[in-house]
C-alpha positions as CSV (number, residue, x, y, z in Angstrom):
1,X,-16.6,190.2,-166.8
2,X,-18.2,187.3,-168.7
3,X,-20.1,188.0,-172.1
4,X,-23.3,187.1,-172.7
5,X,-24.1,184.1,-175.2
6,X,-26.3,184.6,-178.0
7,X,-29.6,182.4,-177.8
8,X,-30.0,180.4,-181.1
9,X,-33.2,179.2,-182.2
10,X,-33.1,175.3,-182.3
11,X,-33.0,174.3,-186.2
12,X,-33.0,170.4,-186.8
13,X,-30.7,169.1,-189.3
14,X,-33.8,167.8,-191.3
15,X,-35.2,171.3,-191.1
16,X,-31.4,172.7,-192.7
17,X,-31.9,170.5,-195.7
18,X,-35.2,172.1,-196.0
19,X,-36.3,174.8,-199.1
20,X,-38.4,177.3,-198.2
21,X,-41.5,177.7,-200.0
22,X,-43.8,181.1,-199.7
23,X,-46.7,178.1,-199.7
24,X,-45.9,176.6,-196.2
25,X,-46.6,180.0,-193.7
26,X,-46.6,177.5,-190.8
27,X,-42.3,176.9,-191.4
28,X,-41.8,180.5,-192.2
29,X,-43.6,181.5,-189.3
30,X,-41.2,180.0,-187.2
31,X,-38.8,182.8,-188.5
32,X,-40.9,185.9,-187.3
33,X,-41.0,187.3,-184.2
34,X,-44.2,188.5,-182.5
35,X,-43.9,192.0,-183.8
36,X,-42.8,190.7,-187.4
37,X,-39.9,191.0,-188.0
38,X,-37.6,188.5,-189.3
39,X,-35.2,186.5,-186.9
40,X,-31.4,187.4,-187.6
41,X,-29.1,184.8,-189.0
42,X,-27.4,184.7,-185.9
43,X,-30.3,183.4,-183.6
44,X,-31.6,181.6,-186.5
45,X,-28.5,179.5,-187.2
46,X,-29.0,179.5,-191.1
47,X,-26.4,179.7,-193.7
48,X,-26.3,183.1,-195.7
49,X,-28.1,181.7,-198.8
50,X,-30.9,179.7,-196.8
51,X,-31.8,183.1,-194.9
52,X,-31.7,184.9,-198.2
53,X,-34.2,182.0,-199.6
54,X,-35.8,182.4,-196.1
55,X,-36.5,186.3,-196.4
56,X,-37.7,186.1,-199.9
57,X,-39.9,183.5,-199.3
58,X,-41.8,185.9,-196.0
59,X,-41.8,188.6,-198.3
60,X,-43.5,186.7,-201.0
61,X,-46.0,185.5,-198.8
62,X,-46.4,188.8,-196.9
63,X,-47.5,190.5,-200.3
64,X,-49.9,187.4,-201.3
65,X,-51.5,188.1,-197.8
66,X,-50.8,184.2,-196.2
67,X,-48.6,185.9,-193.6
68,X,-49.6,189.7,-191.6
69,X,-46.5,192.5,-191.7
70,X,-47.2,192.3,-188.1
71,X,-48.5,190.5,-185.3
72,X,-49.9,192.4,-182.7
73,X,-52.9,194.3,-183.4
């Protein structure tokens, strides 16, 4: 019985190195899924501290309105 892999979003080295800023709602929606919710460190590929930055930052800009709770309507 094989297991199934788990699908990673592909993250380019560059974009590793990157900081994530509540500002830039075009990189951190990259991170949400079509319902909202934020993408798992798992698929995502991010180490524990950039997914904690990466969360903070959604939330941030969640609450100043630049990016919806969700995304269906």
């Amino acid at each position: 019985m094989q297991r199934k892999r788990r699908q990673t979003i592909k993250v380019p080295k560059a974009d590793k190195r990157l900081t994530f800023v509540y500002t830039q709602f075009d990189v951190l929606h990259k991170f949400i899924t079509e319902q909202g919710a934020i993408i798992a460190r798992a698929k995502t590929g991010l180490s524990q501290q950039q997914q904690r930055r990466l969360s903070k930052a959604i939330k941030y800009a969640r609450h100043l309105a630049l990016l919806p709770f969700t995304q269906t309507l």
